[in-house]
C-alpha positions as CSV (number, residue, x, y, z in Angstrom):
1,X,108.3,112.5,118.5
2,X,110.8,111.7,120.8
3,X,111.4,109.8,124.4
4,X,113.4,112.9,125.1
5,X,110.4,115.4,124.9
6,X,107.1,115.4,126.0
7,X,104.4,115.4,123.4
8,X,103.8,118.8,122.6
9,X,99.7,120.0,122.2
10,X,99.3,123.0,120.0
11,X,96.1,123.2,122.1
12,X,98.7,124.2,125.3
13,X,100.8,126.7,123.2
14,X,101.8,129.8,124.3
15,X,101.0,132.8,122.2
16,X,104.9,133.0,121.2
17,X,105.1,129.3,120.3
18,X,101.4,130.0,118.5
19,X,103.4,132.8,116.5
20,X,106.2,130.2,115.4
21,X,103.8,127.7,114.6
22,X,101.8,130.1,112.4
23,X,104.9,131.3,110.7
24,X,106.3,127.8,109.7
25,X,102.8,126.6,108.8
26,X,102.1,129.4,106.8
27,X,105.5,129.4,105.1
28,X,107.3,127.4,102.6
29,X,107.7,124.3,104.5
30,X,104.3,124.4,105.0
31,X,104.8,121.8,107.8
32,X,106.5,121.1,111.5
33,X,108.6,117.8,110.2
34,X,111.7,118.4,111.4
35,X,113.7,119.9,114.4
36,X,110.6,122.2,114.8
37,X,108.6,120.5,117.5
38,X,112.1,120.3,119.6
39,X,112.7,123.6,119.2
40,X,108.6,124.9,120.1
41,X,109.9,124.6,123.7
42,X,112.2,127.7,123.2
43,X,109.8,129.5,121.0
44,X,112.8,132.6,120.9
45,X,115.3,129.8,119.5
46,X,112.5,128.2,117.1
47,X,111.2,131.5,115.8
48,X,115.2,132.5,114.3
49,X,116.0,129.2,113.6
50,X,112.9,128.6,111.6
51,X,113.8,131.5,109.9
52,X,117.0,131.5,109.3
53,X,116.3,127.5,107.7
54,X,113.9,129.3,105.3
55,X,116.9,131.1,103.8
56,X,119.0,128.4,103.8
57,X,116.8,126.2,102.3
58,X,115.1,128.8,99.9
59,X,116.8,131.7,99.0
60,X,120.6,130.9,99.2
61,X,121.3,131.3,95.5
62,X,121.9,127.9,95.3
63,X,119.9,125.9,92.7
64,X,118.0,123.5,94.8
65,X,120.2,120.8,93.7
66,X,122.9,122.1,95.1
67,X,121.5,123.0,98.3
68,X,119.9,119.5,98.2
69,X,123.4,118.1,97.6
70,X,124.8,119.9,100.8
71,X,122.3,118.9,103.1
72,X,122.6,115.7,102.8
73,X,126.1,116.1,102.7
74,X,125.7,117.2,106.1
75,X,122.9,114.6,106.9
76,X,125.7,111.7,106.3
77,X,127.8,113.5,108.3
78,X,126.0,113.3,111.2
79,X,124.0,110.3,110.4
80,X,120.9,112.4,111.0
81,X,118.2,109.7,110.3
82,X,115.2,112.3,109.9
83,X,117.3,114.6,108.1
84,X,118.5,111.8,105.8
85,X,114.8,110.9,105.6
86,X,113.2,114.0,104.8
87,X,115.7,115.3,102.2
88,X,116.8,112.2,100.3
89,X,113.8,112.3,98.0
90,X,114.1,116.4,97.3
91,X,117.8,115.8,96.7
92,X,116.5,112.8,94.2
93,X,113.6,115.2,93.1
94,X,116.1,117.9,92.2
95,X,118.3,115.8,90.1
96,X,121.0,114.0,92.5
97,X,121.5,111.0,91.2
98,X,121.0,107.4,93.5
99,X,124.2,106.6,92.6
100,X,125.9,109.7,94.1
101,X,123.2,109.8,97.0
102,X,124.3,106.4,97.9
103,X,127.7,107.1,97.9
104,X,127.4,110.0,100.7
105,X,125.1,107.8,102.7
106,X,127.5,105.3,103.1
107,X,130.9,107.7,103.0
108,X,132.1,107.1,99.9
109,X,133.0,109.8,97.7
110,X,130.7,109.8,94.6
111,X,131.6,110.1,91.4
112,X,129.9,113.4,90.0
113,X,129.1,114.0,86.5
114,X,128.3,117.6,87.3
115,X,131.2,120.0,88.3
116,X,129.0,122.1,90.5
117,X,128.3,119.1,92.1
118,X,131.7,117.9,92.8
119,X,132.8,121.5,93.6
120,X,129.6,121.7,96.6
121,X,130.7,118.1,97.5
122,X,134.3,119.5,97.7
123,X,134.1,122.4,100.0
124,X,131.5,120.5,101.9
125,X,133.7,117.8,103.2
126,X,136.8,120.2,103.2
127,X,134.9,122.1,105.7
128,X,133.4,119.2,108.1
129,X,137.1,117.2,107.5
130,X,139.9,120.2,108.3
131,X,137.6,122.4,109.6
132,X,138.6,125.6,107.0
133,X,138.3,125.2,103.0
134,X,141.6,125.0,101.1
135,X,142.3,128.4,99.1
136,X,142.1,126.2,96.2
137,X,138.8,125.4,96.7
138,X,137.4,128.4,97.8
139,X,138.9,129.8,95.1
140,X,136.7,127.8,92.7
141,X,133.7,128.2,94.8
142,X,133.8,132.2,95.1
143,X,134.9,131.9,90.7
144,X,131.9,129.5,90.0
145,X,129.2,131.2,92.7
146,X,130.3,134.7,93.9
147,X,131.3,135.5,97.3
148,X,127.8,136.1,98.6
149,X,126.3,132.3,97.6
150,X,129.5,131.2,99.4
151,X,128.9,133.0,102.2
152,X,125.0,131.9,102.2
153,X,126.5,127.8,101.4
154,X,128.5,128.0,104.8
155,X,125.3,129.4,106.4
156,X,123.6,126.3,105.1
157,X,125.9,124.1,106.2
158,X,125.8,125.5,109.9
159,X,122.3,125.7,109.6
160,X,121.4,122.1,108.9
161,X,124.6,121.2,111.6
162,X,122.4,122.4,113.9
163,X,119.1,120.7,112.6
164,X,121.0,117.6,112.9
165,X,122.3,118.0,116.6
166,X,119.2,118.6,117.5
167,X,117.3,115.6,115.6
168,X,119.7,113.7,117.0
169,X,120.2,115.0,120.9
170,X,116.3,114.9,121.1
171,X,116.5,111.1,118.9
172,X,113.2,112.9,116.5
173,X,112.2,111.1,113.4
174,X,110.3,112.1,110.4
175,X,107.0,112.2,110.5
176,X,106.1,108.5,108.8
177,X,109.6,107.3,109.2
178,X,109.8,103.9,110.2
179,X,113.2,102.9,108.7
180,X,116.6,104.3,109.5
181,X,119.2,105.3,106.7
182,X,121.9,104.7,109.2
183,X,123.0,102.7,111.7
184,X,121.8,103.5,115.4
């Protein structure tokens, strides 16, 4: 866990945080890696945000790839070590290349063979960089995935933002993590 939080005992759970455990259990994840086990503390908070990471991560629209691609997008960003962790081999899994994986890991840009990649790459880094996406960009991204999988990409993005602060305020790892993909 984390120096930051005291070990948490499912035995000691409220009926609320019971609920959220059950849910994410139960669920697609299917386990509590992750931000969860910060979060259990504010079982409101963990209960929508468990949620709302279950669209992000399932049911965007997005092929997996590309959602893949954006979160660890945002895991180099923030140099989210469990994030990093836990979604490297899924990116790898869904067809991001090493290569290109690589690249984001160490902030260079990556040099995609795939156009959906470079365009979910694009309006990724447009948005953490300038804070807004170009209209030439968004252009292409509304053209190539409609307004509503746009709409659902920036929800990912904020999503796993906040996954990341939290991983990192708290300083959680992956369960079985013992090496770091960035510098602490």
């Amino acid at each position: 866990m984390s120096d930051r939080l005291p070990p948490f005992d499912a035995a000691h759970a409220t009926p609320e945080q019971k609920a959220v455990l059950d849910e994410i259990l139960s669920g697609p994840r299917g386990n509590l890696n992750g931000p969860f086990l910060g979060w259990i503390r504010s079982p409101d908070l963990a209960q929508q945000a468990q949620r709302l990471g279950a669209f992000c991560r399932y049911r965007t629209g997005l092929p997996l790839r590309l959602s893949e691609l954006a979160i660890l997008v945002t895991a180099a960003r923030w140099q989210a070590q469990a994030e990093w962790y836990i979604h490297y081999p899924i990116a790898l899994d869904a067809g991001i290349s090493e290569a290109d994986a690589e690249a984001i890991r160490t902030g260079r840009r990556p040099v995609f063979a795939d156009p959906d990649e470079a365009l979910i790459y694009a309006f990724s880094n447009e948005l953490y960089d300038t804070k807004r996406v170009s209209d030439a960009t968004y252009a292409a991204t509304v053209a190539r995935f409609g307004h509503e999988v746009t709409i659902n990409l920036v929800g990912l993005l904020g999503y796993y933002a906040l996954v990341a602060m939290t991983l990192n305020v708290f300083g959680m790892r992956a369960v079985g993590q013992v090496t770091l993909p960035f510098a602490e």
